[in-house]
N, C-alpha and C positions, 0 to 999 in steps of 0.2 A: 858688817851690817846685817841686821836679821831679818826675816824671812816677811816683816809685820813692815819695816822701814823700807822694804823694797817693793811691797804692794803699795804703799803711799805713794811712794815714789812715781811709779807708772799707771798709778791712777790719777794724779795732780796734775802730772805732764800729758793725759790722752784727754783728759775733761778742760784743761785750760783748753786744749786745739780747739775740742767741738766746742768749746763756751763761743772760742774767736769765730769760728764758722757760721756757727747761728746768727752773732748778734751780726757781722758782715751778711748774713742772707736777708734779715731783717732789717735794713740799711738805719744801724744806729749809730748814732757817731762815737767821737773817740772816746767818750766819758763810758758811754753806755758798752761799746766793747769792752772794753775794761771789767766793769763791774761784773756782762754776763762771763767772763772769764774765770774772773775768783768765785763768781757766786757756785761757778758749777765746778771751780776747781774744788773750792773749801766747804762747799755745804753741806755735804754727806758728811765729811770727817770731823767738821765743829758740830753734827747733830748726836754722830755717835760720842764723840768723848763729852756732850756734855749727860748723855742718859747713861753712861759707863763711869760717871763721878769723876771727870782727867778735864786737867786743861787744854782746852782746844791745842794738839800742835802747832798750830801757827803762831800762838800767843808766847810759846817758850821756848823756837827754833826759827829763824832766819831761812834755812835751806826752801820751805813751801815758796818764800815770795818771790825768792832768786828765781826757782823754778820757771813761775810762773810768767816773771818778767820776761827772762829767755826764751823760752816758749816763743809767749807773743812776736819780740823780736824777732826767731827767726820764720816766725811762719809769715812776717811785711816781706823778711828779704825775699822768703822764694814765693811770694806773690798768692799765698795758699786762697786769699778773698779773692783772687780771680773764675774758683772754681765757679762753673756754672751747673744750673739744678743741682740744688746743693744736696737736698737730705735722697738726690739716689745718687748720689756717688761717693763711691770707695772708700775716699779719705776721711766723709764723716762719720759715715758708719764705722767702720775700724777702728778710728779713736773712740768714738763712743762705744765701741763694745770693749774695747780694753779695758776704760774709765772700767765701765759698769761691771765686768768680771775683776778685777782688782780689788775696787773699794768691795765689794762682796767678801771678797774671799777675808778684806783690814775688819770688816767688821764682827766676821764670826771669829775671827783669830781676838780680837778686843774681847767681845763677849764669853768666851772662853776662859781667857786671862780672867775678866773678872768675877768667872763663876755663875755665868746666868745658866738657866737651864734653856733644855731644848726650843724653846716657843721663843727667850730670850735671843737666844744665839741665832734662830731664823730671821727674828724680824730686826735685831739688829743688821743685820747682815744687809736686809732689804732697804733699811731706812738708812743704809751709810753707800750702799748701791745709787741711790732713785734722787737721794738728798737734796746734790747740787743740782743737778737736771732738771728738778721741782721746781727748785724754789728758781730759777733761772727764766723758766718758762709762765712763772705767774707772776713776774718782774717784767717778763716783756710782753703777757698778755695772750699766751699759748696754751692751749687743752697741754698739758702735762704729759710726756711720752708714756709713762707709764699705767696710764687709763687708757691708753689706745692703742698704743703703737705693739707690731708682734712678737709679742715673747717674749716681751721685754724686762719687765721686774720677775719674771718665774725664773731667768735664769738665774738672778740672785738668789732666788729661796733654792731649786733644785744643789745649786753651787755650796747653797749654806748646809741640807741633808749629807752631805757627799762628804763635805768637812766631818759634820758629826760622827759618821760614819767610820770615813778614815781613823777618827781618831778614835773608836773604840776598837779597834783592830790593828792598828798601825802607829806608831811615833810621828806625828806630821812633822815634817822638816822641809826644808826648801827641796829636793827631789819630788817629794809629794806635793807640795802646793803648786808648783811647776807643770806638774802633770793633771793637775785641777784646771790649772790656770789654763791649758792649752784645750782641752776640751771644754770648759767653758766659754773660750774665744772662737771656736768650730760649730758648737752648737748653735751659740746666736748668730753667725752666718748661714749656718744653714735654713734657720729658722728664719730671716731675713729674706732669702734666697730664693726658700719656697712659700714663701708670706706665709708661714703659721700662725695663726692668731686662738687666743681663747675664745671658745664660744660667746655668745652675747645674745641678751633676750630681745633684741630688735631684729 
C-alpha cells in the first residue's frame, strides 16, 4: 500500500467520524447523517482529483464506501452521538485534525505526482484539506471552519511548504510523511489548545 492510499485511508475514516459528529450535534436525521458523512469524507478528495485531471477514487474503488459505512456503524455501536458539547471535546477535534492533516499531506502528494508547481502543490493541498468540511457545513447551513475557526486551513498550507521542502532535500517516503503527519497532528492541537487564531480586521 503506498504512502498516498494510506493518507486517504485515515483521512476518509477521521472525516467520515466528524461528518457523523456534527450532523448528530446538528440533530439531523438518518438521511442527513449520512450525507454530512461522505460529503466530508469524499469532498476534499473528489475536489482534488477532479482539478488533478483522475477520477474521483471513489468512482473506480469500493474500499472509500466500505470505509465509510463501517465507520458509521461503529461509531452507533459505541454510542459516539451521545458525546455532549460536541465541537470542545477530544473526539471531534482529533478526528478532525487527522481528517485535515492527512488529506493535506493526499493532496500535495497528488499535485506533485501530477507536476503542479509550488502555488499548485499548496493550494491543492488546502483545497483537498478544507474540501469536505466546506462543503459539509454549507449543506447544513454553518460559517465554514476554515474562515473562522484557529489554525485551521494554515496547517494545510504550512503541511503543504514542509512537503515541498522535504522533497527538495530528501526522498519523501512513508518514514518522512509519518513524521509530517505527527507534527502536523501536534501542531493543530496545540494551536486548538492555546486558541491561536489569525489575525482579523474586526
Amino acid at each position: 500500500m503506498t504512502a498516498l492510499e494510506i493518507a486517504d485511508i485515515v483521512g476518509i475514516i477521521s472525516f467520515a467520524i466528524s461528518g457523523f459528529l456534527i450532523a448528530v450535534h446538528m440533530k439531523l436525521d438518518i438521511l442527513g447523517i449520512f450525507i454530512s458523512s461522505f460529503l466530508t469524507a469524499f469532498g476534499g478528495g473528489m475536489v482534488r482529483d477532479v482539478i488533478a485531471n483522475k477520477t474521483p477514487y471513489i468512482f473506480t474503488n469500493n474500499l472509500p464506501i466500505i470505509l465509510v459505512l463501517s465507520t458509521l456503524i461503529i461509531a452507533i455501536v459505541f454510542k459516539l452521538h451521545k458525546i455532549p458539547d460536541l465541537e470542545g471535546k477530544l473526539a471531534f477535534v482529533l478526528t478532525d485534525t487527522i481528517g485535515l492533516v492527512s488529506f493535506a499531506i493526499s493532496g500535495a502528494l497528488i499535485a506533485m505526482k501530477s507536476d503542479f508547481n509550488m502555488i499548485g502543490i499548496v493550494l491543492l493541498s488546502l483545497l483537498t484539506a478544507i474540501g469536505g468540511g466546506t462543503l459539509r457545513d454549507v449543506v447544513i447551513n454553518r460559517i465554514p471552519a476554515v474562515l473562522m475557526s484557529d489554525f485551521y486551513g494554515a496547517i494545510a498550507i504550512i503541511i503543504s511548504f514542509i512537503i515541498i521542502a522535504a522533497d527538495s532535500f530528501y526522498e519523501i517516503n512513508k518514514i518522512t510523511l509519518l513524521s509530517i503527519f505527527i507534527f502536523g497532528v501536534i501542531l493543530r492541537l496545540i494551536a486548538y489548545k492555546k486558541r491561536w487564531h489569525l489575525p482579523t480586521l474586526s
